[in-house]
VMD Tcl script that builds the backbone (N, CA, C; Angstrom):
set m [mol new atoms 471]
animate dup $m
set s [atomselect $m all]
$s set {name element resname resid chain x y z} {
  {N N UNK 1 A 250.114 48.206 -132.704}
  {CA C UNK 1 A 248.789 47.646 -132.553}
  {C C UNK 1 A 247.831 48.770 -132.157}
  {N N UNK 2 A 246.288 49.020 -133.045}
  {CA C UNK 2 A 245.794 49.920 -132.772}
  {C C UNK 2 A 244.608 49.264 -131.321}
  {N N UNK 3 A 244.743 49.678 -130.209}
  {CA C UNK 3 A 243.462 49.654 -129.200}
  {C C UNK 3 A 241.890 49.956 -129.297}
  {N N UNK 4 A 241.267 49.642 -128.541}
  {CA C UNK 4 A 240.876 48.362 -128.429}
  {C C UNK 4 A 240.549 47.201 -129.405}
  {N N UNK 5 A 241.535 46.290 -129.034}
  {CA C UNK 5 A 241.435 45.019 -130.252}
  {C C UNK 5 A 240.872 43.469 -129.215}
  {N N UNK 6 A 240.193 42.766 -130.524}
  {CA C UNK 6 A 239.089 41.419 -129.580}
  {C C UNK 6 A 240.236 40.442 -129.370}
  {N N UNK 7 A 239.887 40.175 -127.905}
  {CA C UNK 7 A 241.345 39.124 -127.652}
  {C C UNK 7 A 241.347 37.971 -128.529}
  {N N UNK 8 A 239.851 37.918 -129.209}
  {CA C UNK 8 A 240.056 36.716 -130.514}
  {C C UNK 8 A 241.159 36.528 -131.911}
  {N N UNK 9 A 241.250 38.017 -131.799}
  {CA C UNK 9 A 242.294 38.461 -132.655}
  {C C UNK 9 A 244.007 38.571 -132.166}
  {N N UNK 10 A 243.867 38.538 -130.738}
  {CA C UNK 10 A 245.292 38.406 -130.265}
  {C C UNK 10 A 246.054 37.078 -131.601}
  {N N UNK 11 A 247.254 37.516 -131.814}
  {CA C UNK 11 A 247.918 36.519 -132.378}
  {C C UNK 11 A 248.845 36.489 -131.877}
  {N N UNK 12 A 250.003 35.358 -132.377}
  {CA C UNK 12 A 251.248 35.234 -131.115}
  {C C UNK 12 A 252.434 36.135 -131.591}
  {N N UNK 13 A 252.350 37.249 -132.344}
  {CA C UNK 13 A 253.332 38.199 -132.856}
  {C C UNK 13 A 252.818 39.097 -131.547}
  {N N UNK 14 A 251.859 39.373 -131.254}
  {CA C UNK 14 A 251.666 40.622 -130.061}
  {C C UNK 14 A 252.571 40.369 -129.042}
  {N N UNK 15 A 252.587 41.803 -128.612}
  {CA C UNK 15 A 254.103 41.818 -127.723}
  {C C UNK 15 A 253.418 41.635 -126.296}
  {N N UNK 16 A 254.318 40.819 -125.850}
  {CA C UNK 16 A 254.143 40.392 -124.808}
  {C C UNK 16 A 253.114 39.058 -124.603}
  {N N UNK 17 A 252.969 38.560 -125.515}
  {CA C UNK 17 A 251.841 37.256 -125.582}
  {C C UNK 17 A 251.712 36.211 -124.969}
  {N N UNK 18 A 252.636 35.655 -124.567}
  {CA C UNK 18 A 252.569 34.181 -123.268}
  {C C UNK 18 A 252.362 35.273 -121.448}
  {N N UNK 19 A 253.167 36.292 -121.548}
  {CA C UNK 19 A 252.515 37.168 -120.422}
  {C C UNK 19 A 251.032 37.532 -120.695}
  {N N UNK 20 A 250.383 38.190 -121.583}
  {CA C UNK 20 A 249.071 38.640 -121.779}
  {C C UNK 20 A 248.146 37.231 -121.558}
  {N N UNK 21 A 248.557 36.052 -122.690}
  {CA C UNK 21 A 247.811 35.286 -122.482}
  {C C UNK 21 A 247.477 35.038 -120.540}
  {N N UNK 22 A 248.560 34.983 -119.915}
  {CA C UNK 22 A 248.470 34.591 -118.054}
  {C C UNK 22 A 247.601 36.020 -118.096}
  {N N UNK 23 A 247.388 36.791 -118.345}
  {CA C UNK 23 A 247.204 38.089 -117.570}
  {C C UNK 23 A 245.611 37.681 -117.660}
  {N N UNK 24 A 245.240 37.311 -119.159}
  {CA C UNK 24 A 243.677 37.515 -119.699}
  {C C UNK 24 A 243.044 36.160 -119.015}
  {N N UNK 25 A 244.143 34.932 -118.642}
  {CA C UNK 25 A 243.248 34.021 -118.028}
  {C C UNK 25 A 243.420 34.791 -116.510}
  {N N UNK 26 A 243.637 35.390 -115.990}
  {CA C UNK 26 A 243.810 35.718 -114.585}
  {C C UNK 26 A 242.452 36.215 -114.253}
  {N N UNK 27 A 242.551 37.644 -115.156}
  {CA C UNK 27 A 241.043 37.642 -114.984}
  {C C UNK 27 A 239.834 37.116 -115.444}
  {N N UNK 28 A 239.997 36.219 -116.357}
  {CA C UNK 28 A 238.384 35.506 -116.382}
  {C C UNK 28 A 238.425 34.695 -115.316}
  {N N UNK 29 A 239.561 34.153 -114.836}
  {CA C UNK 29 A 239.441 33.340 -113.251}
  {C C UNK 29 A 239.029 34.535 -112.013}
  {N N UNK 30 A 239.218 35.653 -112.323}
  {CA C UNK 30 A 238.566 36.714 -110.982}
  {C C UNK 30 A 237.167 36.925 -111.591}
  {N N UNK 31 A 237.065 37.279 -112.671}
  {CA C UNK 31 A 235.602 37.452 -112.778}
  {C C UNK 31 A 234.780 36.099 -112.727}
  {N N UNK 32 A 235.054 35.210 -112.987}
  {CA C UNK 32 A 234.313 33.706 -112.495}
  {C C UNK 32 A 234.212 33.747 -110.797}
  {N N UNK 33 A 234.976 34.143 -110.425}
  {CA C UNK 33 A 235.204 33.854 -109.122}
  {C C UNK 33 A 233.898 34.619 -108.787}
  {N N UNK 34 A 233.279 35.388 -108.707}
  {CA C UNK 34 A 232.040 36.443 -108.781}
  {C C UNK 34 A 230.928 34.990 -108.716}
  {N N UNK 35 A 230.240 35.480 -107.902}
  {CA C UNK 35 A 228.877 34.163 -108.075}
  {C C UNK 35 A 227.450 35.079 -109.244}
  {N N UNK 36 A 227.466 36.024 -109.061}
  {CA C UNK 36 A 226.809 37.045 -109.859}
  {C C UNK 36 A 227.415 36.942 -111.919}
  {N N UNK 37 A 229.098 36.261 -112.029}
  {CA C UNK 37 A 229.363 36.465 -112.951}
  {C C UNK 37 A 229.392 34.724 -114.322}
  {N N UNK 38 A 227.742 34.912 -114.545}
  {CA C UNK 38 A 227.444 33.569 -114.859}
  {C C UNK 38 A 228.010 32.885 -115.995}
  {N N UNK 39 A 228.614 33.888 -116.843}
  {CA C UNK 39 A 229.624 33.475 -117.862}
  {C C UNK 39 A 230.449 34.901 -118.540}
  {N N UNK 40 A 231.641 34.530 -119.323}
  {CA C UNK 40 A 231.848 35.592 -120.012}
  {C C UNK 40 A 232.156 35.183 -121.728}
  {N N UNK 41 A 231.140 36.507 -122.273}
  {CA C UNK 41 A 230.684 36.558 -123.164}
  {C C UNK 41 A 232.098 37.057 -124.485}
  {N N UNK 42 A 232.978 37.953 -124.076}
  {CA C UNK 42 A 233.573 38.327 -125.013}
  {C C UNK 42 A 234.822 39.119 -124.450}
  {N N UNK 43 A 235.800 39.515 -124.871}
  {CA C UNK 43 A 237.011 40.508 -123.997}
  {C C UNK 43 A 237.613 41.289 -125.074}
  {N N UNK 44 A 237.401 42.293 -124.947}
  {CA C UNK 44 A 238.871 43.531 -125.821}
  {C C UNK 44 A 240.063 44.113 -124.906}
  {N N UNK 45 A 241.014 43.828 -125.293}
  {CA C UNK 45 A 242.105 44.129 -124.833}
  {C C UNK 45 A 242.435 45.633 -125.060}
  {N N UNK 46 A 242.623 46.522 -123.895}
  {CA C UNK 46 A 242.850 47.992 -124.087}
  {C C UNK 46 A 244.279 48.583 -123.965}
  {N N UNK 47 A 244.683 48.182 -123.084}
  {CA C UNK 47 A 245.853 48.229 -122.952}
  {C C UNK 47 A 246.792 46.960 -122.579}
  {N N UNK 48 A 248.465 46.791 -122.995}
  {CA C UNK 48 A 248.936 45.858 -122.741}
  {C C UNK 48 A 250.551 46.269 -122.475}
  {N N UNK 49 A 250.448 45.737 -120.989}
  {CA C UNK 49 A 252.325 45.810 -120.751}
  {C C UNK 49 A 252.536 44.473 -120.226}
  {N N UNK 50 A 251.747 43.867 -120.562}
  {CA C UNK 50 A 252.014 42.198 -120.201}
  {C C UNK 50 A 251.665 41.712 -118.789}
  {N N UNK 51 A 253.218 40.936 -117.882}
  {CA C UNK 51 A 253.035 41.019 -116.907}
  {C C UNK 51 A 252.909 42.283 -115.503}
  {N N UNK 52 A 252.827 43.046 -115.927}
  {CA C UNK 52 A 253.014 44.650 -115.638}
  {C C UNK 52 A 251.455 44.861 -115.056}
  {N N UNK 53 A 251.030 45.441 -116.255}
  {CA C UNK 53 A 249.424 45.866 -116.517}
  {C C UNK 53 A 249.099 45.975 -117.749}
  {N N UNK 54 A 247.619 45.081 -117.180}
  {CA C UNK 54 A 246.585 45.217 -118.893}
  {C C UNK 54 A 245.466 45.726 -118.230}
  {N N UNK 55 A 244.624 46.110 -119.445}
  {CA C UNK 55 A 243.407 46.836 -119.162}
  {C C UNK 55 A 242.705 45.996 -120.333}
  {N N UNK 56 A 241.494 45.104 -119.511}
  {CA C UNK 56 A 240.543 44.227 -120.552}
  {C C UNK 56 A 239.267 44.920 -120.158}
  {N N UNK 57 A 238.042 44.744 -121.149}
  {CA C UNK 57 A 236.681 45.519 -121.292}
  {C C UNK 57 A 236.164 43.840 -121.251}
  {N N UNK 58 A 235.736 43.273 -120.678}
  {CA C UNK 58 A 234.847 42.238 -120.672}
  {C C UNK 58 A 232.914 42.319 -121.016}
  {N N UNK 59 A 233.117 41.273 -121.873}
  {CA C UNK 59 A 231.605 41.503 -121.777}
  {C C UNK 59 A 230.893 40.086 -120.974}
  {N N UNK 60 A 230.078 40.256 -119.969}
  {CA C UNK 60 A 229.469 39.125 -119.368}
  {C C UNK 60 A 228.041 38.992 -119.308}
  {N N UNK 61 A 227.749 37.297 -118.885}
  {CA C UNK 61 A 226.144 37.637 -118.862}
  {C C UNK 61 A 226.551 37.668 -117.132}
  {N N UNK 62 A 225.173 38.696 -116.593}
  {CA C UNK 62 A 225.810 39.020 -114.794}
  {C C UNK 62 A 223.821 38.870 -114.637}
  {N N UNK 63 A 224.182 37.903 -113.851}
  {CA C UNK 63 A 223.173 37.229 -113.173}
  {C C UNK 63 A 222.320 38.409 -112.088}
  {N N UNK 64 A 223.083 39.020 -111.694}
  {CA C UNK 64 A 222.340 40.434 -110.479}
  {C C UNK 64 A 222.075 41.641 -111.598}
  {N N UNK 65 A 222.449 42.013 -112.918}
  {CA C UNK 65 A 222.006 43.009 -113.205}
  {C C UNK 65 A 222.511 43.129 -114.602}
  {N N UNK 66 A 221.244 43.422 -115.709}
  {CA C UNK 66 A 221.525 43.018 -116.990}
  {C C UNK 66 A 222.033 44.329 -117.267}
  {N N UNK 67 A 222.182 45.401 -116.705}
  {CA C UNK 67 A 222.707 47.110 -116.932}
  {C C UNK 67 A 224.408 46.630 -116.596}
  {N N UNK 68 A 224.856 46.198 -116.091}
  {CA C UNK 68 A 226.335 45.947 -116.011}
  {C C UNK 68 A 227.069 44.762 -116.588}
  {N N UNK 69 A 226.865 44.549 -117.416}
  {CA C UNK 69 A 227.164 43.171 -118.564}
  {C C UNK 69 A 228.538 43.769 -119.227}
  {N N UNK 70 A 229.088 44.787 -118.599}
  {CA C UNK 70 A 230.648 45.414 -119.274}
  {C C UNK 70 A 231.052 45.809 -118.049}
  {N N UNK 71 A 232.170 45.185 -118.433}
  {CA C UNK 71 A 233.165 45.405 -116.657}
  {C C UNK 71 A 235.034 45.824 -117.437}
  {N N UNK 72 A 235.485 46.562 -116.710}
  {CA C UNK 72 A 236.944 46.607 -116.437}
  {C C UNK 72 A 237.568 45.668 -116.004}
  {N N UNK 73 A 238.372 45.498 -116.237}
  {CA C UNK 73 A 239.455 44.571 -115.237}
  {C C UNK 73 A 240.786 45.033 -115.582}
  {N N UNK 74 A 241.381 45.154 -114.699}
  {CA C UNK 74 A 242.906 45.581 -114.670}
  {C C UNK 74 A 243.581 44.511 -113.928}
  {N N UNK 75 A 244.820 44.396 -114.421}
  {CA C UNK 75 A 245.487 42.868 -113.973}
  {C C UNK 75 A 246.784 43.942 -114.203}
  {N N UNK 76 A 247.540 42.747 -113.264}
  {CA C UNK 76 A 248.973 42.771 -113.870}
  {C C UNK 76 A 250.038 42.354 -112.405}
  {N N UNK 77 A 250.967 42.968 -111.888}
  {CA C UNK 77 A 251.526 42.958 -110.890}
  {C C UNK 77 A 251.047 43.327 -109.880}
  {N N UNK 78 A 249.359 43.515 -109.864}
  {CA C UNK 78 A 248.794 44.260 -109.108}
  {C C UNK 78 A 247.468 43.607 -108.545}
  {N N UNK 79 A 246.691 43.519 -107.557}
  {CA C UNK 79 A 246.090 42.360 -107.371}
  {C C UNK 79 A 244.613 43.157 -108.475}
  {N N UNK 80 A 243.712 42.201 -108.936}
  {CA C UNK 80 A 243.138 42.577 -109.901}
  {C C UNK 80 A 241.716 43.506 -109.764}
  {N N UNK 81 A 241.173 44.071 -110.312}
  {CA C UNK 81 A 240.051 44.845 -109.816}
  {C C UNK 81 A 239.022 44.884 -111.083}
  {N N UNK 82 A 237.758 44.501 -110.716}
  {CA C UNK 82 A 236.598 44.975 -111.696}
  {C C UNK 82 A 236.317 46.492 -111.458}
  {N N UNK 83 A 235.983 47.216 -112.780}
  {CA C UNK 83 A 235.171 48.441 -112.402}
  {C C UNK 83 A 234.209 48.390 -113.761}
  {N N UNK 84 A 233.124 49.138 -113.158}
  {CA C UNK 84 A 231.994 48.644 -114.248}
  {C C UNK 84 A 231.559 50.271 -115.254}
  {N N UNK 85 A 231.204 50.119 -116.589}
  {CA C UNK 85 A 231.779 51.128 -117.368}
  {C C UNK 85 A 230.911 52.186 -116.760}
  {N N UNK 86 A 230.084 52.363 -116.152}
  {CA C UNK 86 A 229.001 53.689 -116.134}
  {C C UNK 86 A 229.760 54.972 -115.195}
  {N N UNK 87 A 230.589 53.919 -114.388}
  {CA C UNK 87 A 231.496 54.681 -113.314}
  {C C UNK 87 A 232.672 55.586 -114.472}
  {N N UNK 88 A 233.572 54.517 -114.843}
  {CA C UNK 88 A 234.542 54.369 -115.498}
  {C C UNK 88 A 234.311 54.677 -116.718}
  {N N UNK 89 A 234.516 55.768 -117.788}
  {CA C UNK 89 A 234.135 55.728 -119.359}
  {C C UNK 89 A 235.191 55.613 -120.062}
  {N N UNK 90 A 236.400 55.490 -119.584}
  {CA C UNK 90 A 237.833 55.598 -120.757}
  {C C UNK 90 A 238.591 54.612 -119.328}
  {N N UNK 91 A 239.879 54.491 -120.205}
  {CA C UNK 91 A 241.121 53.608 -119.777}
  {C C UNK 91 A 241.368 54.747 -118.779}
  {N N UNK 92 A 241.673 55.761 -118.880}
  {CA C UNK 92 A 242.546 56.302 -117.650}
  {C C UNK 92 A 241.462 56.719 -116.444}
  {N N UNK 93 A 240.007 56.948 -116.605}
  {CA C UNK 93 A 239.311 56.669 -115.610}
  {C C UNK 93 A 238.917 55.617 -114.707}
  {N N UNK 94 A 239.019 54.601 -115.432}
  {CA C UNK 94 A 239.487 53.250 -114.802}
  {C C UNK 94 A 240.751 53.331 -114.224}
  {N N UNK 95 A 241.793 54.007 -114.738}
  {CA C UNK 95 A 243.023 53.402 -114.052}
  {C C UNK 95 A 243.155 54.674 -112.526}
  {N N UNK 96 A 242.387 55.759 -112.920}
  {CA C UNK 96 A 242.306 56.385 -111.364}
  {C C UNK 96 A 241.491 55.846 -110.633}
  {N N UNK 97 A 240.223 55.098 -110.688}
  {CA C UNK 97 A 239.700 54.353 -109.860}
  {C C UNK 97 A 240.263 53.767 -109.201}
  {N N UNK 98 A 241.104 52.815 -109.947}
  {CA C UNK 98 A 241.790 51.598 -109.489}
  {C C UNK 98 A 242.758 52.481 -108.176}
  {N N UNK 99 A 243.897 53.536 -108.808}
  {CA C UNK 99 A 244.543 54.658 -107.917}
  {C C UNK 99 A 243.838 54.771 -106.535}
  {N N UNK 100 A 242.501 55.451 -106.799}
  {CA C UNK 100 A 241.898 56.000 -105.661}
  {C C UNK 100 A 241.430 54.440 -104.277}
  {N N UNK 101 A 240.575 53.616 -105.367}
  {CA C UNK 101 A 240.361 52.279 -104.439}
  {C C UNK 101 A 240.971 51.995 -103.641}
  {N N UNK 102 A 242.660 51.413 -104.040}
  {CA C UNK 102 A 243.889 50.761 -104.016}
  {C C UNK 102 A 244.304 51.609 -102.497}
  {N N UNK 103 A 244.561 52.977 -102.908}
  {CA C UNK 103 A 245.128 53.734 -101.631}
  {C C UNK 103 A 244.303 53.504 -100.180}
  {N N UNK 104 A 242.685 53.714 -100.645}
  {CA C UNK 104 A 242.381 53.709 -99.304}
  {C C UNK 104 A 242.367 52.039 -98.958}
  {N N UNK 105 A 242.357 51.131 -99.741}
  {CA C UNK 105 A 242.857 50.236 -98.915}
  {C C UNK 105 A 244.091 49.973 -98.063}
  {N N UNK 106 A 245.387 50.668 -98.631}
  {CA C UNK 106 A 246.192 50.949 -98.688}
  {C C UNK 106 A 246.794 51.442 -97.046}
  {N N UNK 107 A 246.203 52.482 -97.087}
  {CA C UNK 107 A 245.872 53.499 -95.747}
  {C C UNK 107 A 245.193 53.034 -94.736}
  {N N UNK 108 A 244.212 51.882 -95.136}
  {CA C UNK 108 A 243.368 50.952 -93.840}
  {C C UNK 108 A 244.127 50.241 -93.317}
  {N N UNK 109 A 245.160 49.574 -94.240}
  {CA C UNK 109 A 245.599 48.482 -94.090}
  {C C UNK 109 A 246.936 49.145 -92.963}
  {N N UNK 110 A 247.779 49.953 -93.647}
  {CA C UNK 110 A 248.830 50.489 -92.441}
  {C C UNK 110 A 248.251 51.123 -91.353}
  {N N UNK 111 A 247.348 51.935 -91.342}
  {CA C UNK 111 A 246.866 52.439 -89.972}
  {C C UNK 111 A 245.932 51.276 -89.351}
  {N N UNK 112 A 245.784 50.253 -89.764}
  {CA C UNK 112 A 244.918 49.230 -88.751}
  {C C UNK 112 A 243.454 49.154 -88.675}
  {N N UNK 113 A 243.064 49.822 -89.765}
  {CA C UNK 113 A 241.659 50.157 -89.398}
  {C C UNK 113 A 241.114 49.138 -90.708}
  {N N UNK 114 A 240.026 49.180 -90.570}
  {CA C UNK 114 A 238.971 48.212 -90.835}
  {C C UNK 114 A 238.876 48.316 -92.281}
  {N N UNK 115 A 238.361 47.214 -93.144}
  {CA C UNK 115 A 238.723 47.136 -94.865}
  {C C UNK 115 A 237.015 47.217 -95.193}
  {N N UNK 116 A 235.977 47.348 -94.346}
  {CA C UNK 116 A 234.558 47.169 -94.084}
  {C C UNK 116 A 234.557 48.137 -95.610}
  {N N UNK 117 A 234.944 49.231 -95.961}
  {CA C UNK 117 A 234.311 50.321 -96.888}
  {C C UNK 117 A 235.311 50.380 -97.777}
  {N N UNK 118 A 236.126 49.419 -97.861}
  {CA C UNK 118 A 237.090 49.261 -99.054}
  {C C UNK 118 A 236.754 48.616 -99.563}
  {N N UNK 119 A 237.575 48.455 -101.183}
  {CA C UNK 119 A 237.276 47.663 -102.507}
  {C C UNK 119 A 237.791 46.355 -101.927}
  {N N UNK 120 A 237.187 44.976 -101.784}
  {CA C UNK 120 A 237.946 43.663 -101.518}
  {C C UNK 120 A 238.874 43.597 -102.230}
  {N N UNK 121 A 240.179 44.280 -102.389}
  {CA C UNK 121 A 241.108 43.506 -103.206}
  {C C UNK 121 A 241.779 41.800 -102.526}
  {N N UNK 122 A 241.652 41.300 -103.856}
  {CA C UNK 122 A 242.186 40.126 -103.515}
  {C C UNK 122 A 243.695 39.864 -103.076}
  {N N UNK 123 A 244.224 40.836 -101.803}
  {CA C UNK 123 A 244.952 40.185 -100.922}
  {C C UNK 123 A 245.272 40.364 -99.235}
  {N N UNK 124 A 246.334 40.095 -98.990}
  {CA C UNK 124 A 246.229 39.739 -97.434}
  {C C UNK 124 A 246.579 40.793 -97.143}
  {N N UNK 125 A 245.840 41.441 -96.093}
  {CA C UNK 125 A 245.998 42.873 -95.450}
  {C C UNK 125 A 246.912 42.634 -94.643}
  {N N UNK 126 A 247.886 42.960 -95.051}
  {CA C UNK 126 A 249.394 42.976 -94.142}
  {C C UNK 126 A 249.929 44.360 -94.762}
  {N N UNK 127 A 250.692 44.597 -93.781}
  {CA C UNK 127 A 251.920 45.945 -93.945}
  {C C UNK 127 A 252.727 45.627 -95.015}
  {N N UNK 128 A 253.444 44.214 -95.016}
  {CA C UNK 128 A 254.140 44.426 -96.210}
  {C C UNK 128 A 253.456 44.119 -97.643}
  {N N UNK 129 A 252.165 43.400 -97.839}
  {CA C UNK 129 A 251.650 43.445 -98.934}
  {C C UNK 129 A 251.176 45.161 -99.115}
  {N N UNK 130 A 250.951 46.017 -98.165}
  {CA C UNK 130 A 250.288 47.790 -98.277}
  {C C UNK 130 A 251.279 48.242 -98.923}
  {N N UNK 131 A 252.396 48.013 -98.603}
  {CA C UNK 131 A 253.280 48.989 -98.947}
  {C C UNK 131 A 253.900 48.309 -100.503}
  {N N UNK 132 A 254.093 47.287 -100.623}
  {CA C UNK 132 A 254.465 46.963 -102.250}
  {C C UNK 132 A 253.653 47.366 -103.008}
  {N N UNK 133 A 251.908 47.278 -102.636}
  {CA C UNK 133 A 250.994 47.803 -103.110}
  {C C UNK 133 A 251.184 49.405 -103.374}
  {N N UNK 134 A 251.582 49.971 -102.468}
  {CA C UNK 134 A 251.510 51.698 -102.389}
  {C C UNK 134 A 252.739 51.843 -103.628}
  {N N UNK 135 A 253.602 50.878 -103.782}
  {CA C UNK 135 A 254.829 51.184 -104.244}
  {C C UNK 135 A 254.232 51.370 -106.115}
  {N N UNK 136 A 253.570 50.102 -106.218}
  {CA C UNK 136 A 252.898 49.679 -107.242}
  {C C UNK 136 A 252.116 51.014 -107.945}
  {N N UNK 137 A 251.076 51.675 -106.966}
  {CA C UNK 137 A 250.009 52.515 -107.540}
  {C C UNK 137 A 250.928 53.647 -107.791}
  {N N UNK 138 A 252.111 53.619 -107.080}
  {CA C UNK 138 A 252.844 55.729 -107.024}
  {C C UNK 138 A 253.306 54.811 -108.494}
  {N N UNK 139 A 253.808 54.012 -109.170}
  {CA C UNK 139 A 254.098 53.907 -110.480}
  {C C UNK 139 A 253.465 53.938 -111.354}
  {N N UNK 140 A 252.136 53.279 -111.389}
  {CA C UNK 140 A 250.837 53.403 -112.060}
  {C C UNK 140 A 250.410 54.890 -111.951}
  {N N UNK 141 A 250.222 55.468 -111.122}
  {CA C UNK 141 A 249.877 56.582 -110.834}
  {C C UNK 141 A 250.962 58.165 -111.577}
  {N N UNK 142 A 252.339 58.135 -111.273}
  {CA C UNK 142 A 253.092 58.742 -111.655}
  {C C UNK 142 A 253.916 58.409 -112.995}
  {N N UNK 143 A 253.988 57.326 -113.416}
  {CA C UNK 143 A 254.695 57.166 -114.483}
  {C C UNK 143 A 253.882 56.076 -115.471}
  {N N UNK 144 A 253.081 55.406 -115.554}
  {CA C UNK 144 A 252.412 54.598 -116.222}
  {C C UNK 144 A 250.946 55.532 -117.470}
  {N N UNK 145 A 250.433 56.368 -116.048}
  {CA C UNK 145 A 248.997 56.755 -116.191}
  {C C UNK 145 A 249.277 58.432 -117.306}
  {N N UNK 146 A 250.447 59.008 -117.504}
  {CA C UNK 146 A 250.496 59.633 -118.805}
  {C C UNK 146 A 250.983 58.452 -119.978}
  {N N UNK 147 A 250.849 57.780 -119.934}
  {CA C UNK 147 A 251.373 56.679 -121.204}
  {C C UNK 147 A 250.590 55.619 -121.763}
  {N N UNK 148 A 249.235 55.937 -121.009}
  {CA C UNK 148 A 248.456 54.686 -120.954}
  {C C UNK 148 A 247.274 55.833 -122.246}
  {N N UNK 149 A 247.392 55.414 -123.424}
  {CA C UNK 149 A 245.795 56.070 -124.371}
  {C C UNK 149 A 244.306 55.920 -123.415}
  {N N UNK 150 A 244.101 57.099 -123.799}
  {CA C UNK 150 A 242.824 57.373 -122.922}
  {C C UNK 150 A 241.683 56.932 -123.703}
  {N N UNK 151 A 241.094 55.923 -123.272}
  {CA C UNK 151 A 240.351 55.229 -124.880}
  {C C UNK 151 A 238.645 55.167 -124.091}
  {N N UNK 152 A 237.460 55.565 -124.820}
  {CA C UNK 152 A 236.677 54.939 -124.510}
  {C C UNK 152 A 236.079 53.489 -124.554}
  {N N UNK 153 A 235.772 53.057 -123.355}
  {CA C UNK 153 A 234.658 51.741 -124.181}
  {C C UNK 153 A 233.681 51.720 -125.125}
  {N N UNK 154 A 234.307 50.525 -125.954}
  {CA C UNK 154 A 233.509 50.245 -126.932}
  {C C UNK 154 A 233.287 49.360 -127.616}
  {N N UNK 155 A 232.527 48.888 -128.351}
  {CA C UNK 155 A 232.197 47.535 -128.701}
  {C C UNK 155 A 231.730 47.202 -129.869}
  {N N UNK 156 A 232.217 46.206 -130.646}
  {CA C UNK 156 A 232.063 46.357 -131.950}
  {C C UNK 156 A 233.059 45.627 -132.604}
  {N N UNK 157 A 234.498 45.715 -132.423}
  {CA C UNK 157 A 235.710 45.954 -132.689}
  {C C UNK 157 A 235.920 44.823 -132.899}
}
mol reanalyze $m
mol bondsrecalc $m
mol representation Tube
mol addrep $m
């Protein structure tokens, strides 16, 4: 399968497809969850390891700011994260974001200190959710993130 393809086009031969399908409703349920995120308009699928990690390019209408109407989302075994493209211009800049975010929550969360200047990830700041988490990103980070195509956003497709 060549990347980025419109999840309209997902068919049920794609690998991993009853996982992707959970993955792609996961995040339109996080990006709904957003009071700023008043609908979504369209999704390309960038990358796909199913229940693992995907990398979707969403397009939305966003009620706080018509300049960010394209968002990231990364899902998978991992709790989920928007990043919005101006930051982020390819898949693997997104996926070090996500890296860099993730840790210092990561690091707040075991040393005790305060989540005030961290990314809200959606879960419970406990020691043992930090550390499955830490376990998660050194894989993403060390063995995922040379394997993942470095793709820009784009739209059209």
């Amino acid at each position: 399968m060549v990347y980025p393809i419109n999840y309209k086009n997902i068919g049920t031969d794609t690998e991993f497809c009853p996982e992707l399908h959970a993955m792609y409703r996961e995040a339109i349920g996080y990006l709904q969850s957003f009071i700023w995120c008043r609908a979504v308009k369209d999704c390309f699928l960038y990358t796909n390891l199913g229940s693992v990690f995907c990398i979707f390019l969403f397009e939305i209408e966003n009620t706080q700011s018509t300049n960010d109407n394209f968002l990231w989302v990364i899902t998978g075994d991992i709790p989920p994260m928007y990043l919005d493209v101006h930051g982020c211009l390819t898949t693997r800049s997104a996926i070090k974001s996500y890296i860099a975010l993730a840790k210092q929550w990561v690091e707040n969360v075991k040393n005790g200190k305060s989540l005030t200047d961290c990314y809200p990830l959606n879960a419970a700041p406990t020691i043992e959710l930090a550390k499955m988490l830490e376990k998660r990103i050194a894989f993403i980070e060390y063995t995922l993130m040379d394997n993942v195509d470095d793709l820009s956003w784009q739209i059209g497709k």
